[in-house]
Residue, then its C-alpha position, 0 to 999 in steps of 0.5 A: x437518679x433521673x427525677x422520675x425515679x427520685x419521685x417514685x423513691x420519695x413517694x414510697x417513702x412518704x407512704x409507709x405506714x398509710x393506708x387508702x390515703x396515697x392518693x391525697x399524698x401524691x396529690x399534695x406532692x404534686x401540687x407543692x412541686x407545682x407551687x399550688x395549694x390543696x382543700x381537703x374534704x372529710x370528717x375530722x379524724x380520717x389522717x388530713x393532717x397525716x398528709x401535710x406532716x408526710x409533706x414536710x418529709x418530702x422538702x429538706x431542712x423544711x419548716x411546717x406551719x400547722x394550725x385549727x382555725x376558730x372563729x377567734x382565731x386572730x392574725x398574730x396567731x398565724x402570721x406572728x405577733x406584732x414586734x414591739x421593738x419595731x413599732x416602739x424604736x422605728x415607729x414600724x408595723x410589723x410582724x415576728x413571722x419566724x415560726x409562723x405561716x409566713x416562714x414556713x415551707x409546708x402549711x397545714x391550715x384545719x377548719x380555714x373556713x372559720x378564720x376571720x376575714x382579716x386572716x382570709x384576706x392576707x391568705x390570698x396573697x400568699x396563696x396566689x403571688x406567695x406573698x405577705x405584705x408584712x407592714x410596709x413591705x411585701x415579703x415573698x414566703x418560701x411556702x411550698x404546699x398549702x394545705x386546708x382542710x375542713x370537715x365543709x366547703x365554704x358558705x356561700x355568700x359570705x365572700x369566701x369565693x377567691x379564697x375558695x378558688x385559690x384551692x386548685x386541687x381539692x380532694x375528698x377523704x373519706x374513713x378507711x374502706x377495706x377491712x384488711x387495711x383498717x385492721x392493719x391502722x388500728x392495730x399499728x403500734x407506731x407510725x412508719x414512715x415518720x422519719x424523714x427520708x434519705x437526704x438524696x430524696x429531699x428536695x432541697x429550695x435550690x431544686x425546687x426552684x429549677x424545677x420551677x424553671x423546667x416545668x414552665x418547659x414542658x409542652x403542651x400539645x394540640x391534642x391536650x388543648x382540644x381536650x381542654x376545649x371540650x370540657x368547657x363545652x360540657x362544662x356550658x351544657x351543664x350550666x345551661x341546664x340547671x335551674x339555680x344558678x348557685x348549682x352551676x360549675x365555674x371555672x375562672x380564666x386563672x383557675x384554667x392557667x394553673x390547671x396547666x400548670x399542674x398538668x406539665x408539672x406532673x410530666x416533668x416529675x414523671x420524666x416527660x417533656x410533654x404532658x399527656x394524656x393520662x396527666x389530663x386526669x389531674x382536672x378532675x381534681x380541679x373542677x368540683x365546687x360540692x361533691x355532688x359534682x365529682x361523679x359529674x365533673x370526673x364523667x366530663x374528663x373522662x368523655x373528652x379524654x375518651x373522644x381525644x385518646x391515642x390512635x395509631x396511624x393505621x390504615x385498614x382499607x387495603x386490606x378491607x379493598x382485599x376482601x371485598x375483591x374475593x368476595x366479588x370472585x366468589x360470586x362471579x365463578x360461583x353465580x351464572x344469572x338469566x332470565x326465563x318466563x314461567x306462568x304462575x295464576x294470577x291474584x285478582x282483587x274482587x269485592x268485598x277484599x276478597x283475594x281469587x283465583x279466576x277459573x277458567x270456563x267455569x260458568x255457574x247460573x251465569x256467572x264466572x267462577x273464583x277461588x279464594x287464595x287462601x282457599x286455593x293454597x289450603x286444598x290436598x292432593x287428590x282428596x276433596x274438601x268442601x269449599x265456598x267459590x265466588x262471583x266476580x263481585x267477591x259474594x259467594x257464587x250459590x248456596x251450595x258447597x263445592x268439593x275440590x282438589x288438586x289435580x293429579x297432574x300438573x297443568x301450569x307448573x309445579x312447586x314443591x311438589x304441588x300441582x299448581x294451577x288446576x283444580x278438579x271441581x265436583x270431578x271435573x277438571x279446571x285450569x286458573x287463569x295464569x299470568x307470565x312472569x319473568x324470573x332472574x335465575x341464579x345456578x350455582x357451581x362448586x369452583x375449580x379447586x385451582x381458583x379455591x386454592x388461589x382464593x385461600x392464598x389471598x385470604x392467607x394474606x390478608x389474615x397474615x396483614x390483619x396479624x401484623x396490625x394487632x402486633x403494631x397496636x400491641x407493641x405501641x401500646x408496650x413500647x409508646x405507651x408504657x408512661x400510660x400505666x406508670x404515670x405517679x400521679x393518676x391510677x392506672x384504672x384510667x388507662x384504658x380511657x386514653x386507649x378507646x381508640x386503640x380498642x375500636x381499632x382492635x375490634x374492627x381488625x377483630x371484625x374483618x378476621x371473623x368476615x374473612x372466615x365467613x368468607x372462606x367458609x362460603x366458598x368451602x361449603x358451596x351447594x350446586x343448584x338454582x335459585x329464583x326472584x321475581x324481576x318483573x311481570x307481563x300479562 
């Protein structure tokens, strides 16, 4: 059986019986395999200690060590008392450990932060170096996993700061959330998955410290450094912004190197030679000081993953370049551009803001004549309507009103149907003074259905590249990416995190079918006829 099948095997067995409390498992698991140490924050009575008993399961032959701290708590109480023998025959200070933390293979510490500092000095040692200094020789402890808990974190100001840091993984537990499974735990008769697994699961002290060796061989790509680089660059923008410096997040150099540790140790146990992105999502439980921090600090790991996640080594400008070149045929064999001349009346600007159109000949007590434009646009055919018209100085050219309309023919050109360009003024007839205009005109054609057929066998190929590119992604993500969705330690919830890249690759091949449809669809549904712009204007 390979390691990750063992582990997977292990980790059912330890989580029979438990309910919404797997996580912390595999956690405490992964981090006694890593040779780390794990806090646990929750009330009392949410299974805390559950999680070190299931622990001792996992090691054969293991001892366990368990005890709740108080403020009397003394260090014969947890490192063994002093031998009288020793200090009366050898004049020796030293301690009967056996069956005490120094012995033990998994400890299980409650409420650590109300020992005395004599018991929290001697911890950093066995935490860190896993040693204890026991009179004049320093003993290296077989302990494999600690485990603290409290229902608080650590005061701060009262030098509980090295010993906080020593906790590498630190997780929070909270009470059952889903109703099914709470009814399941209160009406358990008798806790499953209380005897210890089959023997060929455990792992035994000589394993233990192979696997030690192999862990240290796992590697660690650029990819994941660059990851790492980048939370600490969210990490120093956090800190920037806040007030209290006591709110700030702090992650020492140590804590950095153990994090790797931990991370390589998850690749090993799932079968890998190299830690990917998905272990990544073990930092998370790394960083925290208080929980107000965890939606935060969870949100940096998840930025940085998302930012550095898997690609695939898939180029779309040819097949971009493909289209771009039909489209440009389309218009060629579709479009015939010129330029012709045509008058249109011409807007003049009198005062007031008066915007006309001049009258040709049109002289009344001496003064030219102007219409407004709005005026001018708003006249019927061939039915008068009362309107004011202007003097050159945009004021109002009498008294009186004039009654005007299109006339009945056309003297400059028309639009839409529209006379444009005279006007039959208290019946006689006037033409505006016009300008002329040049128009680039655009007459469109149907193609020739031997180059529509041609188009379509391009666009046929192109679709069928685009097909082959979503298979490419599709398999990679079964074939290259299958350890994403089936990593021990991390929910697959996070997977799609490290397949941002993969999705946005997908979309734009999403983008260029539907713009090869719309492609096709202009060609298909070409409306022979003229259209016309403005590119300039002589007077």
């Amino acid at each position: 059986m390979n390691i990750r099948d063992r582990i997977e095997a292990l980790l059912s067995h330890l989580n029979r019986g438990v309910y919404e409390r797997e996580p912390a498992i595999q956690l405490a698991l992964l981090t006694a395999i890593a040779g780390e140490s794990i806090f646990m924050l929750g009330a009392p009575g949410v299974a805390k200690s559950l999680v070190a008993r299931r622990l001792k399961l996992a090691f054969k032959d293991a001892r366990a060590f368990e005890y709740l701290m108080s403020r009397f708590s003394t260090p014969d109480e947890i490192f063994g008392p002093v031998s009288i023998s020793k200090l009366k025959n050898e004049d020796k200070y030293e301690r009967i450990i056996s069956g005490y933390l120094p012995a033990a293979d998994v400890v299980f510490l409650d409420e650590i932060w109300k020992a005395g500092p004599s018991i929290q000095n001697a911890l950093l040692t066995v935490l860190n170096e896993k040693i204890y200094r026991n009179g004049d020789r320093e003993e290296r402890v077989p302990i494999k996993g600690i485990i603290s808990a409290s229902n608080e974190l650590p005061s701060r100001g009262e030098g509980l700061e090295a010993l906080w840091d020593r906790f590498l993984v630190r997780i929070l537990v909270e009470g059952i959330q889903e109703p099914g499974h709470f009814e399941d735990m209160i009406c358990m008769v008798q806790e499953a998955g209380s005897v210890g697994p089959d023997p060929s699961l455990q792992i035994s002290a000589e394993e233990y410290a192979e696997y030690s060796t192999l862990i240290d061989m796992v590697s660690v790509g650029a990819d994941i450094l660059q990851i790492i680089h980048t939370i600490r660059c969210y990490i120093q923008r956090y800190n920037e912004k806040q007030e209290d410096p006591s709110r700030e997040l702090y992650i020492s150099d140590r804590r950095w190197r153990k994090i790797i540790r931990l991370l390589r140790t998850s690749a090993y146990l799932n079968g890998r030679d190299a830690v990917d992105l998905m272990d990544c999502f073990l930092m998370q439980y790394c960083m925290w000081d208080e929980p107000s921090q965890i939606s935060q600090t969870r949100q940096f790991v998840i930025d940085a993953i998302s930012q550095n996640g898997y690609k695939l080594d898939l180029s779309l400008e040819d097949i971009k370049e493909s289209i771009k070149e039909v489209r440009q045929e389309v218009i060629q064999e579709t479009r015939t551009k010129t330029t012709i001349s045509v008058e249109e009346p011409e807007l003049v600007h009198l005062g007031g803001g008066v915007n006309a159109y001049k009258i040709k000949d049109f002289f009344k007590f001496g003064q030219e004549g102007y219409i407004r434009k709005e005026d001018y646009d708003s006249l019927p055919d061939g039915r008068a309507k009362s309107l004011t018209l202007y003097n050159s100085h945009g004021e109002p050219l009498n008294t009186s009103s004039y009654y005007a309309y299109r006339a009945s023919f056309s003297c400059v050109r028309q639009d839409n149907g529209k006379n444009i360009g005279c006007l039959n003024i208290d019946g006689n007839v006037y033409e505006l003074e016009t300008k002329t205009i040049e128009r680039k005109q655009t007459v469109i054609k149907r193609p020739h259905r031997a180059i529509v057929d041609n188009w379509d066998k391009v666009c046929a190929e192109i679709q069928g590249k685009l097909k082959q590119a979503q298979e490419q992604i599709d398999n990679y993500r079964l074939r290259d990416l299958y350890h994403v969705r089936t990593n021990l330690f991390v929910s697959p919830d996070f997977a799609p995190y490290v397949e941002t890249r993969l999705d946005q690759l997908k979309k734009e091949i999403g983008r260029l079918e539907v713009e090869v449809k719309r492609l096709q669809y202009s060609y298909y549904n070409i409306k022979p006829g003229t259209v016309s712009s403005i590119i300039g204007h002589q007077g």
